[in-house]
C-alpha positions as a printed NumPy array, in Angstrom:
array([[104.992,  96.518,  90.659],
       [107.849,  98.096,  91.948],
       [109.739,  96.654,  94.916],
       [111.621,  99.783,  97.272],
       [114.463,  98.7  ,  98.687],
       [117.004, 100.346, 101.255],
       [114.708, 102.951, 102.97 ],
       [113.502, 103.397, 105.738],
       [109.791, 102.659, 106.199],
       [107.045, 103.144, 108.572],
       [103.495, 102.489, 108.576],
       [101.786, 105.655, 110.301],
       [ 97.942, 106.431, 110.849],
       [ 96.318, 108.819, 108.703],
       [ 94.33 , 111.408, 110.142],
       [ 91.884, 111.711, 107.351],
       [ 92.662, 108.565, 104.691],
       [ 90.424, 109.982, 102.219],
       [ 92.325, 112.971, 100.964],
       [ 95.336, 110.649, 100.535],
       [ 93.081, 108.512,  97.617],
       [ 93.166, 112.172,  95.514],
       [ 96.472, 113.265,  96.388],
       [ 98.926, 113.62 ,  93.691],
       [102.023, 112.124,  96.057],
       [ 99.672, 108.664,  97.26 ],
       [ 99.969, 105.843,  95.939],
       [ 98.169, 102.226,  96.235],
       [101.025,  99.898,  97.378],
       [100.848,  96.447,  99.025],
       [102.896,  96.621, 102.614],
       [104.643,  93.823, 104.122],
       [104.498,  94.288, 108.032],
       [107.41 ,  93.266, 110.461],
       [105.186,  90.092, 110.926],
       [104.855,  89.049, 107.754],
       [101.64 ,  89.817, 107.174],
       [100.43 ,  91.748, 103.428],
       [ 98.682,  94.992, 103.165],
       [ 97.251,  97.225, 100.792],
       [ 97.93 , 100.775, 102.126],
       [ 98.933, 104.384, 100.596],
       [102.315, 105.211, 100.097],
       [103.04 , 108.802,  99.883],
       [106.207, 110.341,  97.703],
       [106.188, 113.679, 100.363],
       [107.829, 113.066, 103.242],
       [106.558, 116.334, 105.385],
       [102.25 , 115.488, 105.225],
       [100.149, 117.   , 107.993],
       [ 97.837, 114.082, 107.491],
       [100.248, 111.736, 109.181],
       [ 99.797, 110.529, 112.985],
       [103.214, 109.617, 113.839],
       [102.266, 108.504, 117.437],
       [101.213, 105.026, 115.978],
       [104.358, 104.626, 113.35 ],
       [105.921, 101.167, 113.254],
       [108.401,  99.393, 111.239],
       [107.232,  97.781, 107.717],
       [109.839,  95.365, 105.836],
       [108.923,  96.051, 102.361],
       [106.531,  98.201,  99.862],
       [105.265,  97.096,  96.881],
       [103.954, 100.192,  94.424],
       [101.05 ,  99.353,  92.443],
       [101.677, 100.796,  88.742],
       [ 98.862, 102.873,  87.101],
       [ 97.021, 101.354,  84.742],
       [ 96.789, 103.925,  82.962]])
């Protein structure tokens, strides 16, 4: 896994989650929340997606990248 460090992140709602699982710029990553709490979400490398609800965004502390097994 790798461990991203000094950004800043945000958990955001995606409008349709399914075209993120094909997308060439998602990625499986496990999220730590400003609680504490673990979860496995998408992150995405491109920073301008329409598929992003921004209304909902809140802080995460860390992101974990799942590596490809392939």
């Amino acid at each position: 896994m790798t461990k991203m460090s000094k950004r800043q992140l945000r958990v955001v709602r995606l409008l349709e989650p399914e075209l993120c699982l094909e997308c060439r710029f998602g990625q499986r990553a496990e999220v730590e929340m400003k609680d504490g709490s673990m979860q496995t979400m998408v992150y995405c490398r491109r920073l301008d997606c329409d598929n992003w609800d921004y209304s909902s965004a809140e802080p995460a502390k860390s992101v974990n990248l799942e590596e490809d097994a392939a």
